[in-house]
C-alpha positions in Angstrom: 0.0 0.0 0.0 1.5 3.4 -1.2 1.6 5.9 1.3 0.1 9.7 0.7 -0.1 11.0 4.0 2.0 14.3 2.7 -0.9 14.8 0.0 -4.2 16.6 0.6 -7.1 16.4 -1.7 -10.1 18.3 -1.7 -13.2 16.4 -3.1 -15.9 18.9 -4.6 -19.5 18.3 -5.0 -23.0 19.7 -4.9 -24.5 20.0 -1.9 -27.2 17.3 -1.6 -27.8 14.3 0.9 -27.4 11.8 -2.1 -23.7 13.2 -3.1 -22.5 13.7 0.6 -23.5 10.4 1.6 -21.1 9.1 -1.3 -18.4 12.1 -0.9 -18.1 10.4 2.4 -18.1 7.0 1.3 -15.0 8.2 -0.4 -13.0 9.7 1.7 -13.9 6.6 4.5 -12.1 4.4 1.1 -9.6 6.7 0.1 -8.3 6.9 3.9 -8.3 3.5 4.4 -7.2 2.0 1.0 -4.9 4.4 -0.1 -4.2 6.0 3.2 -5.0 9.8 1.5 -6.3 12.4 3.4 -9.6 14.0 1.1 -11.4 16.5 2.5 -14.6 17.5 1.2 -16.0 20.8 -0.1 -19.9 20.6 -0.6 -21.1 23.7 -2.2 -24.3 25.3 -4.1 -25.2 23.8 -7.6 -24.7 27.0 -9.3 -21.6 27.3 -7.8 -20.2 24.0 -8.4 -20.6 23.9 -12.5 -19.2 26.9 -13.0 -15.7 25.6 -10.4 -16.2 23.2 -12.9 -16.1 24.8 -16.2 -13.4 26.7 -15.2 -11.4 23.6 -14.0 -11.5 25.2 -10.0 -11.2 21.7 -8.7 -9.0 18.4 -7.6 -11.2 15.8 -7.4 -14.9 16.4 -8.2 -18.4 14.3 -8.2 -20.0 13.8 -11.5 -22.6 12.2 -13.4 -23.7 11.7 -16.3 -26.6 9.9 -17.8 -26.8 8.3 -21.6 -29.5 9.9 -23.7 -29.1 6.9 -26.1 -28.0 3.3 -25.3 -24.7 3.9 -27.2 -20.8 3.8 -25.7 -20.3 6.8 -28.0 -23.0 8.7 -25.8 -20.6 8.4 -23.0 -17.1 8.4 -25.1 -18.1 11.8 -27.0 -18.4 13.9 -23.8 -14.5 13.3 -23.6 -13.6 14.1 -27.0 -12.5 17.5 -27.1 -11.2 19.6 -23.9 -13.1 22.4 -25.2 -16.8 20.9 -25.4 -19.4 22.1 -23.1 -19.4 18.2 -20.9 -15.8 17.7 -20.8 -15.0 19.4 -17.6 -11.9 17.8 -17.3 -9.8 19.6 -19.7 -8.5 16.5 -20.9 -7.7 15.6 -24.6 -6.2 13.0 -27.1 -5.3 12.7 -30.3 -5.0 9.1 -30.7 -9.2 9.0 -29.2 -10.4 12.1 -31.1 -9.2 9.6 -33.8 -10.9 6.5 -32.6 -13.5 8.1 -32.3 -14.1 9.8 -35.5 -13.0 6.4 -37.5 -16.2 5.0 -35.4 -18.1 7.5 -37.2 -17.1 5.9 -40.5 -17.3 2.0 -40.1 -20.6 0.3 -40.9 -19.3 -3.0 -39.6 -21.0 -3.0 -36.1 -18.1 -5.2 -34.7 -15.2 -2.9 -35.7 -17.0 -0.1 -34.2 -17.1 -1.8 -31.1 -13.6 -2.6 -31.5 -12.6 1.3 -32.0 -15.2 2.2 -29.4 -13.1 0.2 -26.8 -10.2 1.4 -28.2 -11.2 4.4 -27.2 -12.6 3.8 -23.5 -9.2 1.8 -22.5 -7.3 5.0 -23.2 -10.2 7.4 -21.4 -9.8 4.7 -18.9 -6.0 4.4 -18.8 -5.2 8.3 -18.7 -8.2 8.6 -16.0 -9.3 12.1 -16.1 -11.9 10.2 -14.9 -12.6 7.5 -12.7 -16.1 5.9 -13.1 -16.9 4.6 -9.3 -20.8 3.3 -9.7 -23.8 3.2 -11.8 -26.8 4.7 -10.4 -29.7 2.7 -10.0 -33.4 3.5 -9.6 -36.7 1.1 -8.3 -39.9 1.9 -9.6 -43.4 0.6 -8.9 -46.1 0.4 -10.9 -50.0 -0.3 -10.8 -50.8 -3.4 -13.1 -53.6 -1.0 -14.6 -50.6 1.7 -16.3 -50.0 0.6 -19.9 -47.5 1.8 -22.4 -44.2 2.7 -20.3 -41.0 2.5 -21.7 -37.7 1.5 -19.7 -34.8 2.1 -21.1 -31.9 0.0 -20.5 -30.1 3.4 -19.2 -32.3 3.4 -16.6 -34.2 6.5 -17.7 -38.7 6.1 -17.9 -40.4 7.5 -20.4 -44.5 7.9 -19.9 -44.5 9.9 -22.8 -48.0 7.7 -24.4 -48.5 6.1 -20.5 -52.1 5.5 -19.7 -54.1 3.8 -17.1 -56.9 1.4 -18.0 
């Protein structure tokens, strides 16, 4: 086990019981796997995006939720450092370029293939580092028709009805 007693990080997020329950969760792991001191800086929404827009941050909670069922939903959020998602300022040349050849290929196997080309050196470089997948329970009354669950998790009752 590495030792980074010397080093202090501050881990940012919005202030919300959800995100302080897991900014604590954290720096309870980070302490005790890594032995690194985090502390943690909760702060207003509005507040928050724009620390991160302008890349006012070490270490920093963030989500982010597919609008399509598509890797490249995720992937293009990274691809340029100037974009209005990547708050990370982080950019390749050799994933720009994995990613725009995925663009071009009709075979839906070597677009997979680029694809995780691409996430092993998002992954590998870590200006992220994806920690859990959010997950959300729903009931429903046998009597509502028509709802759609997408495999990202997100409901859409856009023609629900009840009989």
């Amino acid at each position: 086990k590495k030792d980074y007693r010397a080093k202090k990080i501050t881990l940012t997020y919005v202030s919300n019981d959800r995100s302080h329950i897991l900014a604590q969760a954290l720096q309870r792991d980070f302490k005790e796997n890594l032995n690194l001191n985090v502390s943690l800086k909760a702060m207003e929404r509005k507040t928050y995006y724009e620390k991160l827009k302008s890349l006012d941050y070490e270490l920093a909670l963030y989500s982010w939720i597919a609008d399509f069922s598509d890797p490249i939903d995720f992937l293009n959020v990274f691809k340029y450092k100037d974009s209005s998602t990547n708050n990370t300022g982080w950019e390749n040349e050799s994933f720009i370029k994995l990613l725009e050849d995925s663009e071009n290929v009709l075979d839906d196997k070597e677009r997979k293939k680029l694809l995780k080309q691409a996430e092993e050196i998002l992954l590998s470089e870590a200006p992220i580092i994806p920690i859990y997948h959010l997950t959300q329970n729903f009931l429903k009354k046998e009597t509502l028709k028509d709802i759609n669950l997408y495999p990202s998790g997100f409901l859409d009752l856009k023609y629900a009805y009840f009989e």
